[in-house]
N, C-alpha and C positions, 0 to 999 in steps of 0.2 A: 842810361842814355835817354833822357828826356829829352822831350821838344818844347821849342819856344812858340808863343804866337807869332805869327807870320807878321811882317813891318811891309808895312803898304809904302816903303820908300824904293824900293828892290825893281831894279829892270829885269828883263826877261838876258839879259847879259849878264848881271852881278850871277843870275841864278843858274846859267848854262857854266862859268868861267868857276863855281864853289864846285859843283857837283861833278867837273872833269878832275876836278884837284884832287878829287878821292879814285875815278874812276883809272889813271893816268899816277897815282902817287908814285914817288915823290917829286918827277919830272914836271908838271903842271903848276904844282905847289909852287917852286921855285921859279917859272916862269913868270907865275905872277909876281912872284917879289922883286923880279927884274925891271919886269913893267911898271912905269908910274903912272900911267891912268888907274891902270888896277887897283895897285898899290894903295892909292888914295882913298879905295872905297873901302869902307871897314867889313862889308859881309864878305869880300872877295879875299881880303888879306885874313880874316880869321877862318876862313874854309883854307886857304892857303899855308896857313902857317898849321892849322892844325893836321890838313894831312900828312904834311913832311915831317913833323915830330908822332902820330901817330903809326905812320909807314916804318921811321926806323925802327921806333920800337918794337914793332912786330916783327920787323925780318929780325931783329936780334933777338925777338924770343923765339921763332920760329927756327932759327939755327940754333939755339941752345936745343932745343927740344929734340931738334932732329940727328944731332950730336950725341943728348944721350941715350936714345932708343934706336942706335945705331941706322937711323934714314927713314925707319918708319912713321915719327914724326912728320915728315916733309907731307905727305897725306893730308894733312890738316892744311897745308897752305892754300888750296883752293877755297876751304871755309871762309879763309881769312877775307879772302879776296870779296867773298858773296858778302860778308860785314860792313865790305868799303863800298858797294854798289849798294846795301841798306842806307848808308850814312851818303852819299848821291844824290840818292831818291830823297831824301829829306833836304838834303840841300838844296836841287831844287825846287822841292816843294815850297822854298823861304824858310824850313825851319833852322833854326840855330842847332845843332849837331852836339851834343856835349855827350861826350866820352871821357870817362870813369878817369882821372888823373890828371889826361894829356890838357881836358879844357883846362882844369884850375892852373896846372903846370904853367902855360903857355899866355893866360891871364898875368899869373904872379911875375911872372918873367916880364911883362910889357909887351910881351910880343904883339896881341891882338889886342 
């Protein structure tokens, strides 16, 4: 999970509307990609689109897990959570958030 240097093009909006997208996944995510002012901005749709493919992924691994340690996995879902208010904080600090798969995934896809 590296960061990027910060882009002095960033309102104090691109950077409120990345960092709910993690705080709020994968509801916010999707909000934004409803929206076309959003939409438009690239810091806002790749904080957006990365947390709704980050989110699902975790709650499907997070119900694999909790599955087979018959529920005691679910315990970890709060970690999860403190991950996504790490990657927040970086969002908006202006950093670019890259997480281990989902950024390249979501790149190679076109998404962001």
């Amino acid at each position: 999970m590296s960061e990027q240097p910060v882009n002095p093009d960033l309102t104090s909006d691109d950077k409120l509307w990345a960092a709910l997208s993690y705080v709020f996944a994968p509801l916010v995510g999707i909000i934004v990609l409803l929206m076309e002012d959003k939409k438009a901005r690239p810091y806002i749709k790749f904080h957006g689109v990365q947390s709704i493919v980050a989110s699902v992924a975790f709650w499907i691994v997070a119900t694999i897990i909790t599955a087979v340690t018959v529920g005691f996995g679910g315990l970890c879902v709060p970690l999860l959570w403190l991950v996504f208010l790490y990657w927040a904080y970086q969002a908006y600090q202006g950093q670019n958030v890259k997480i281990p798969v989902v950024s390249d995934f979501i790149r190679k896809q076109g998404w962001a």
